[in-house]
C-alpha positions in Angstrom: 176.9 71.5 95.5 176.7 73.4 92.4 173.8 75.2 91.2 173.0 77.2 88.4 169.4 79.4 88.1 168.1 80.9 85.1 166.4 84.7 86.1 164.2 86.4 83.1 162.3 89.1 83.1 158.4 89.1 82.7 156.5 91.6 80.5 154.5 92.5 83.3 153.7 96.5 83.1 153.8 98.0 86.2 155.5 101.8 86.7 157.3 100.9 90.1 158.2 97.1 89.5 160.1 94.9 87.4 158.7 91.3 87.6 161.2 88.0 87.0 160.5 84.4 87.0 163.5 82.4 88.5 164.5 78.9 87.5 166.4 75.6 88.1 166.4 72.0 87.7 165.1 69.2 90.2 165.5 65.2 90.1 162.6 64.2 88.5 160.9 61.3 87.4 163.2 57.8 87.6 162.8 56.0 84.4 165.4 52.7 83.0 167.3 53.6 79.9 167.4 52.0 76.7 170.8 51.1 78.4 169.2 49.3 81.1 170.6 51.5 83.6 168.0 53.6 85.8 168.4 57.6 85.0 166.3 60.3 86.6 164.7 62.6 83.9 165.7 66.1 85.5 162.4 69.0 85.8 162.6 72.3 85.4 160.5 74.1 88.1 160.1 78.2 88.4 159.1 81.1 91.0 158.3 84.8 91.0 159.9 87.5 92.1 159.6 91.5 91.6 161.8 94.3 92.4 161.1 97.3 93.3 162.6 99.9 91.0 163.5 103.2 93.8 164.6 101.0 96.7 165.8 97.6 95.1 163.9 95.7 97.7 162.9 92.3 96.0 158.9 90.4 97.0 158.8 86.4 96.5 155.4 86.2 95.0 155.6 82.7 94.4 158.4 79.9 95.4 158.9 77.4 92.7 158.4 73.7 93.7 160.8 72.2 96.3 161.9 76.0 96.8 162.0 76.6 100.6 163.7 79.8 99.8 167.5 78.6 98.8 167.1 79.6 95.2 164.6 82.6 95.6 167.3 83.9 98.1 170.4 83.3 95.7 167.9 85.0 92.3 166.9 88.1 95.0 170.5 88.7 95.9 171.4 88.7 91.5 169.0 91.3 90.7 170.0 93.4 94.1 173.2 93.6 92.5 171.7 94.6 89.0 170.0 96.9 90.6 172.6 98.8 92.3 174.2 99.5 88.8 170.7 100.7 87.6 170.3 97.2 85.8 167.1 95.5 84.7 168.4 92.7 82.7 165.8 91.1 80.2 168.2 87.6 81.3 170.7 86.7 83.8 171.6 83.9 85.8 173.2 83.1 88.7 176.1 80.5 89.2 178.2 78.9 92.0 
């Protein structure tokens, strides 16, 4: 299964923290094209996350819909590695 998740930063100000909303698609609502054929109209659906800034240790605030931690996981473990190379990217994403 591929997946593909959008990470941006939030302007959030907070001295200790750096705050990102994580993102991805889901199937949707099922609708019949113009085609006759029935399509499924993908949704986009986000979460929260924050970093710490010292220790790189990353909070779920908030899993987006359907989330039961797959994609929070796969964001948290991004911007661990952004952190280790003193990264706080304004965008990034993660793909496999």
């Amino acid at each position: 299964m591929a997946i593909y998740i959008e990470i941006f930063k939030i302007d959030k100000d907070d001295i200790n923290s750096v705050y990102y909303s994580y993102q991805f698609y889901i199937p949707g609502v099922k609708y019949i094209s113009t085609s006759g054929k029935m399509r499924n109209k993908p949704k986009k659906v986000s979460g929260l996350l924050k970093i710490d800034k010292k220790t790189g240790h990353v909070d779920i605030l908030e899993f987006a819909e359907s989330d039961q931690g797959f994609y929070a996981l796969r964001a948290a473990v991004t911007l661990i590695k952004h952190w280790q190379k003193g990264e706080f990217p304004d965008k990034t994403c993660r793909a496999s």
